[in-house]
C-alpha positions in Angstrom: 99.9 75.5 84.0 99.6 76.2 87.9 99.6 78.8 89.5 103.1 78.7 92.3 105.8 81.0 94.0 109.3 79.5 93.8 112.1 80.7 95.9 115.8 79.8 95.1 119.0 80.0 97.3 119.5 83.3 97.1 116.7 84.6 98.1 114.7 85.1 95.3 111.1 84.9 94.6 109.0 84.0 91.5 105.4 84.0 90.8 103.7 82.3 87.8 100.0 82.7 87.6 97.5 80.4 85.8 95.5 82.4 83.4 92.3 80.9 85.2 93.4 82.2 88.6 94.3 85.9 87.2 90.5 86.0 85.3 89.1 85.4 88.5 89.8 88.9 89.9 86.9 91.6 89.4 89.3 94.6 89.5 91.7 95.2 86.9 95.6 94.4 87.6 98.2 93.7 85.6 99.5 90.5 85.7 103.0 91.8 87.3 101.3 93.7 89.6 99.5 90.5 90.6 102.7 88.6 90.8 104.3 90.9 93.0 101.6 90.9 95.2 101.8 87.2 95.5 105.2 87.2 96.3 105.2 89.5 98.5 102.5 87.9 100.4 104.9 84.6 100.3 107.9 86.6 101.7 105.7 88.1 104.5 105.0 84.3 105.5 108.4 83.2 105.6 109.2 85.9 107.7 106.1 85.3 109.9 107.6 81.5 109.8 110.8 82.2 110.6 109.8 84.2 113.8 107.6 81.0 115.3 104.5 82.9 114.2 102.7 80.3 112.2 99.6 80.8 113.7 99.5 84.7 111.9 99.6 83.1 109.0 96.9 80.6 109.3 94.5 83.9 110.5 95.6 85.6 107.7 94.6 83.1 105.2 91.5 82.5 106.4 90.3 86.1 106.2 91.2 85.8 102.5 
């Protein structure tokens, strides 16, 4: 399994994380805290995306 955000036509989000990608964080979240995160993160790009403001994104991810 892969982790991956889907979004459907109405507008909402999922998050499915890989068990290998979750044991890779150092502090302790629960997994649906972690998804949330991630989705939200997704949402905030699409909004970013949908104003012409790629290039936030980009610097965003690369300070990950």
């Amino acid at each position: 399994m892969d982790t991956h955000v889907t979004f459907d036509f109405a507008g909402h989000v999922s998050v499915t994380i890989a068990k290998k990608d979750y044991q890779k964080y150092t502090e302790e979240l629960t997994f649906d805290q972690l998804c949330s995160s991630l989705g939200s993160l997704f949402i905030e790009f699409l909004e970013l995306y949908q104003k012409n403001q790629s290039r936030e994104i980009i610097d965003r991810l690369n300070r990950i």
